[in-house]
N, C-alpha and C positions, 0 to 999 in steps of 0.2 A: 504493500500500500504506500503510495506516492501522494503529498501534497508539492510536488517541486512548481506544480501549473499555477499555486495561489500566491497571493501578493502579499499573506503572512505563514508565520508559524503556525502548524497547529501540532499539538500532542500535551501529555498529561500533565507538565512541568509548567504550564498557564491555568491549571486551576486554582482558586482561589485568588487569581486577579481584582484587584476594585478599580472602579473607574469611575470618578468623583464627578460631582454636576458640570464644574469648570473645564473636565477634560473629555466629556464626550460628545461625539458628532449630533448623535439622535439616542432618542429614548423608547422602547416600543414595550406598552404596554404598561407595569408599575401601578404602584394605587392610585394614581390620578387620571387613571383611562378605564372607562366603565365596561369594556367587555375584552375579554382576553383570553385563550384557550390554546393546549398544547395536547395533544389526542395520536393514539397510535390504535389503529386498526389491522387486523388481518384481514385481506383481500388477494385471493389468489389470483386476479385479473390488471395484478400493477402492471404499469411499465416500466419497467428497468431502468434507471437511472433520469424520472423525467423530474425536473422540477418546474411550479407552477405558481405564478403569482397574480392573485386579485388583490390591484390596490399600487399605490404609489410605491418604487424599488426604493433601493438607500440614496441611489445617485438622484432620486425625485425627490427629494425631503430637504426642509430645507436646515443648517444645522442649527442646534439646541431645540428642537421642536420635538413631539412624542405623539406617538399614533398608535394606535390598536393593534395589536398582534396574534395571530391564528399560527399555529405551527400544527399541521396535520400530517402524519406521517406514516404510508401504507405499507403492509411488508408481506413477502406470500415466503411459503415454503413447504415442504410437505410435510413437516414435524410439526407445524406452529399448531399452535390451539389460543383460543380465547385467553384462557388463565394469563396467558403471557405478557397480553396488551399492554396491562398496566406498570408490568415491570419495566417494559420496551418503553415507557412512555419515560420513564422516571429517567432513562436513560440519555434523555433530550439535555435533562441537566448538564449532565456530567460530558456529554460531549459537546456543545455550546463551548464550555469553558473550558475545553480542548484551545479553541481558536484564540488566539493571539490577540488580542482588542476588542473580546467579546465578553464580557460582564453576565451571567446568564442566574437568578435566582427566584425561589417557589415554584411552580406546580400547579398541572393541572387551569384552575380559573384564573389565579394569581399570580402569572407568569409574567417575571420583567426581566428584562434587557436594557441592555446598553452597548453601544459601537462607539471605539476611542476614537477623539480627534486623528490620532498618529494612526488606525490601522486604516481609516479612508482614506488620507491620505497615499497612504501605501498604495492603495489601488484597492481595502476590499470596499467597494460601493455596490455591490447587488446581492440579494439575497437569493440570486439563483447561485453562485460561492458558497454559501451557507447549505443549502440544500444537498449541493452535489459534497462538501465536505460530509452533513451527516449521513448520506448515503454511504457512504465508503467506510466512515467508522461503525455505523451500525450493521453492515456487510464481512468489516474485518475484525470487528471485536465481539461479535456473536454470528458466530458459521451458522447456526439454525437457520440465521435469515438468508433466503438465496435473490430475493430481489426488491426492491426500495424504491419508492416516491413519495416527493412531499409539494406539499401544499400550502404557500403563505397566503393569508389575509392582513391586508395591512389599513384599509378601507373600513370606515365604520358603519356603511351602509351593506357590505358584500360580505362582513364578518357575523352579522343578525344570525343567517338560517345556520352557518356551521357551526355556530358560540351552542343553538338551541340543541344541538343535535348532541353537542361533546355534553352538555349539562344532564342531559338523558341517559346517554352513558355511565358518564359517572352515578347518577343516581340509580340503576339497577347494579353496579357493581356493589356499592351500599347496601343496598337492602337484600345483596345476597348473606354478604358479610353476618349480618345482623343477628341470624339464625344461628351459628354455633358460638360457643362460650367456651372459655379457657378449660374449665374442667373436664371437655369436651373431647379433647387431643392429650396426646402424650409427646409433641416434639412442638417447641417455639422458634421463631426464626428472629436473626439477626440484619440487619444493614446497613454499610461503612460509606454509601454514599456520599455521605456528606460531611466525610473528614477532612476534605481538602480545605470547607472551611469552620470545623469544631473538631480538630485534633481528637478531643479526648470524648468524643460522642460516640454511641453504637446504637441505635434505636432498636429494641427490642420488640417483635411484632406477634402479639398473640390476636386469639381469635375477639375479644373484647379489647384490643389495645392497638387500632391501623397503626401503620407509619406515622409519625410526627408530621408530615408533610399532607397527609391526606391520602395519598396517590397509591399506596402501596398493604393492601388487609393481607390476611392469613394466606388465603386461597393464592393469591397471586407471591406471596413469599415462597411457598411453597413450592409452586410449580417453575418460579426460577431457580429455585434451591436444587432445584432436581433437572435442571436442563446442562445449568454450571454450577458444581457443587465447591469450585474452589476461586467462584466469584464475587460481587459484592453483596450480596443476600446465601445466610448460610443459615446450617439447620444450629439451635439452639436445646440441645437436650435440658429441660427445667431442673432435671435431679430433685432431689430432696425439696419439701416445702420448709422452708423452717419459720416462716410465721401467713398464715393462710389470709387474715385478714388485709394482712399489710402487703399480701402478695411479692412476699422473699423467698425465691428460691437459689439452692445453692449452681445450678449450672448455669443459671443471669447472672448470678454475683462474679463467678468465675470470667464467664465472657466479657463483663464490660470490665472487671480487672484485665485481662487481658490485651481488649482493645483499646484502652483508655490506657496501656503501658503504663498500669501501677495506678494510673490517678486517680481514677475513684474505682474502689474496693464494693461497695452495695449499693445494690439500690431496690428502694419498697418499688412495686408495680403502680399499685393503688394508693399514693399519695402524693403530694405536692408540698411537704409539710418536714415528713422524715426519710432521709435518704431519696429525693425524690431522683426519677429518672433524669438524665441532663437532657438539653436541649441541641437541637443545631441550630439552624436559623431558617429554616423554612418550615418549621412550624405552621398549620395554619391560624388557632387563636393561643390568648394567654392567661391560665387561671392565676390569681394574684388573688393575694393572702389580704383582707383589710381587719386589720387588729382591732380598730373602734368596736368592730361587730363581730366581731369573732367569725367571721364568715369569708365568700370568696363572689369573686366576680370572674366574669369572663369579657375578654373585648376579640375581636378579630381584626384581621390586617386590613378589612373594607372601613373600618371604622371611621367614619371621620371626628376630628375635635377627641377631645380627654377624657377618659374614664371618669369613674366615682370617684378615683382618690386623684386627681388633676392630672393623670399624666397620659401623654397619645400613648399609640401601640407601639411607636417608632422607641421612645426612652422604654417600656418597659422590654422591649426586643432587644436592646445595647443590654439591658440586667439579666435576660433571659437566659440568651444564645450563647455560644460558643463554646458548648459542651461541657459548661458550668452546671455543678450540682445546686441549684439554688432554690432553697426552701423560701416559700413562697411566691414564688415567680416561675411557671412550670408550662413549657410550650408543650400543646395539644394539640391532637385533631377534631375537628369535628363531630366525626363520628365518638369518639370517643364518650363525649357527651350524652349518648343515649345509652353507655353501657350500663347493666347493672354494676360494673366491678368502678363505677368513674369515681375517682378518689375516696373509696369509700372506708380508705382507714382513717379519714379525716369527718367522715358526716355522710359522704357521698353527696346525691343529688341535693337533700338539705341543706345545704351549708350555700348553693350559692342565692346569695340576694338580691346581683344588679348583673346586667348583660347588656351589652349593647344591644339597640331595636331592632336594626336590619339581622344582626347573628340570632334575637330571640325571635322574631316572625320566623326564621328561615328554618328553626331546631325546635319550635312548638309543639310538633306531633312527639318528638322524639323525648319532650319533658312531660313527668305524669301532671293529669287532667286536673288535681285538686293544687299544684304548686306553681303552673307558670303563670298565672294573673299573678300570683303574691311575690313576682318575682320582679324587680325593679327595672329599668331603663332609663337613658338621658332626658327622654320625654314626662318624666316621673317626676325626680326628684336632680336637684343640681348639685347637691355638695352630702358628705356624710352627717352632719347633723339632721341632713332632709329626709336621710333615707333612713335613719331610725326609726323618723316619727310613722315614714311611712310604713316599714315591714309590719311597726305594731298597730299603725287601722287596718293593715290589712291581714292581719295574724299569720305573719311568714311561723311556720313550725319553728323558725330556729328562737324566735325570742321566749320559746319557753325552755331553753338550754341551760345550764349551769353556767355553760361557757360566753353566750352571749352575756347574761346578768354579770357578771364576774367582768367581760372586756366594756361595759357601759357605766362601771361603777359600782357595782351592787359587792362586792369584796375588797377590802384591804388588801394589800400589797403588807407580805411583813417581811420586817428586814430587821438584822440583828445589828448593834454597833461596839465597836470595840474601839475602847479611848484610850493614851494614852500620849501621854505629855514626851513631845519629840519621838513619836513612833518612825519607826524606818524600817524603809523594804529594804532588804540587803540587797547588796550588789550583783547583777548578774543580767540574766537576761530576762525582761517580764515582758509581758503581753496583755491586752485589754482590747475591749469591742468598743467600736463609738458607730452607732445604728444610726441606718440611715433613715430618710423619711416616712414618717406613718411607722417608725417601727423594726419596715421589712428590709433586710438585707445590711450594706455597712461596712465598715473596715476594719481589721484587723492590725492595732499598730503595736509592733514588736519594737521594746527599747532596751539595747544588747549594751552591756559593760555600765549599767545605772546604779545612781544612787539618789534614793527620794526620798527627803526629810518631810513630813508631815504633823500637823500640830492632834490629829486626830485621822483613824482611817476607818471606812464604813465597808465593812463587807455585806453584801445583797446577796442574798439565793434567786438567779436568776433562772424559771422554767424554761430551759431551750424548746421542751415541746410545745407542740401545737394544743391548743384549748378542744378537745376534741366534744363532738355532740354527744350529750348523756342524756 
């Protein structure tokens, strides 16, 4: 396989590329463009290496501007099945940012790009380039596939009927999904996709837990697991449970020790609170911890303007991502939200209290019938003193918690003090948290070879856990 005909580099050593507002030609797609889709279909009737575009090329755009983007991509062969689609599709990622001035992040609906000043430059300006490059890597990096075309929309009127048809798709791959549950199976599966940008991430994907991305359930791990068993989705044997609510088992613990090279050791399934699973950064939403209420919210990437506790999706996505274990800030999918298992060593479905409007009309069936009115939005309430008043006219189950009365007030905090007249921490290396806003997350500042004179020192028993539903 030859790129010598293209006007950049392309191969694995340009993944995790950024390409800032200031440095790129055009933008296709991104949260500021209302329909976007990336779709892999099996079709034994392609034509071999044809690429096809509705809609304005890169050399018709003018630059800093940002347009709609459809990436549709057929592939025949006599092995392919269905199951495969979605893996193949995932794989648009990862080879996008093969290419040398191509930016390429999320999945499926939420699909953005970026083309650097310096590679149009260079000469890449069409997206039949792009096309004929992901032909050849989805030809040469999965033999299964024997023949490839693709399909761009760049056009906001010619992107309508294929945006409606990929949304289709995706929604019966879901609601296949939906029907088996982890207890269900006896082998989990793994996927390293997206270490080029969270090192120390491995998304673990059971039949209650899709991909973090969205793009990738059980059904489809599996059947690439079994196509290429020594590629980026592998099988995960669960082994031993050793805590069943908190969803720990010891062969996830092993794996993401493993793939995370030491760096994080465990992680609960089902919580967002202790040990939770880490993040990559295509994520599709963000459950987030709010201490006021002992409870949790959710925002998604369509979100527009700031959460309950003031912040967009974009600042909590910087706290989130990067394969960070970070209690209270826990990139989900979607689906995920309708599992019985959705954080439920934390409260589960109870615990959340605000969601954004478009993510709650969108996941309404998927919330039971007696809880999603009592479930908050930006159209609701505007700051957390609002949304107090409101859970309790509308009797959210969680304000009869211990845990809620306890985070609004209703307990002392005790704390023991020890005095004494020129107390001193000995010298050496100490350590303290200074947390950051609302609470969640914060810094750790380590002061090596100290010596701290104090007229009095107050030690706190601080609860690291989570205030859990009783």
């Amino acid at each position: 396989m030859s790129f010598s005909d293209m006007p950049v580099d392309v191969g694995p050593v340009y993944e995790g590329e950024r390409i800032r507002g200031n440095q790129m030609y055009v933008e296709l797609g991104g949260p500021k463009i209302d329909k976007k889709f990336e779709l892999v279909r099996v079709n034994p009737k392609v034509e071999d290496g044809k690429v096809t575009i509705h809609g304005p090329d890169l050399k018709d755009m003018e630059q800093g501007s940002r347009h709609p983007i459809g990436i549709f991509v057929e592939v025949a062969g006599k092995e392919l099945e269905e199951d495969l689609e979605a893996v193949f599709e995932r794989r648009i990622h990862e080879f996008c940012n093969f290419v040398n001035g191509i930016m390429h992040l999320n999945q499926r609906y939420t699909n953005w790009m970026r083309v650097s000043i310096q590679a149009f430059e260079k000469g890449l300006n069409s997206l039949q380039q792009l096309g004929t490059i992901l032909i050849r890597l989805f030809k040469a990096e999965l033999p299964i596939i024997e023949k490839a075309q693709v399909t761009f929309y760049t056009d906001a009127k010619e992107i309508e009927e294929p945006h409606a048809m990929a949304m289709n798709v995706y929604n019966a791959r879901d609601e296949r999904a939906r029907g088996l549950h982890d207890e269900d199976v006896d082998m989990y599966y793994g996927c390293v996709l997206c270490q080029s940008f969270a090192p120390t991430h491995a998304c673990c994907i059971t039949p209650d837990r899709t991909s973090l991305c969205g793009s990738i359930n059980w059904f489809d791990a599996r059947a690439a697991a079994k196509v290429d068993p020594k590629g980026p989705l592998f099988e995960v044997p669960p082994g031993e449970c050793l805590n069943e609510e908190a969803g720990e088992f010891a062969g996830v613990n092993e794996m993401i020790k493993k793939r995370s090279l030491g760096e994080i050791e465990r992680i609960y399934l089902y919580s967002g609170m202790e040990f939770p699973h880490t993040s990559c950064g295509c994520f599709e939403a963000i459950d987030f911890y709010i201490p006021e209420i002992n409870g949790h919210g959710i925002i998604d990437r369509n979100h527009e303007g700031t959460a309950i506790n003031g912040l967009p999706f974009s600042a909590m996505a910087n706290q989130t991502g990067g394969g960070k274990q970070m209690a209270g800030f826990n990139g989900i999918s979607i689906q995920y939200i309708g599992s019985p298992k959705y954080q439920q060593y934390d409260g589960g479905i109870e615990t959340i209290v605000w969601m954004g409007k478009g993510l709650k009309d969108r996941v309404a069936d998927l919330i039971p019938a007696d809880l999603v009115d009592k479930i908050a939005t930006e159209e609701d309430v505007q700051d957390i003193n609002g949304l107090q008043a409101w859970l309790e006219e509308n009797k959210h189950p969680i304000i009869e918690t211990d845990g809620y009365k306890a985070a609004i007030g209703g307990e002392e905090e005790e704390e023991e003090e020890y005095e004494g007249e020129g107390a001193m921490v000995p010298m050496g290396t100490q350590s303290f948290m200074i947390p950051g806003a609302g609470g969640a997350g914060g810094f750790k500042v380590i002061l090596k070879n100290c010596k701290i004179h104090a007229e009095s020192v107050i030690i706190k028993k601080l609860d690291t856990k989570p205030r859990r539903k009783k």
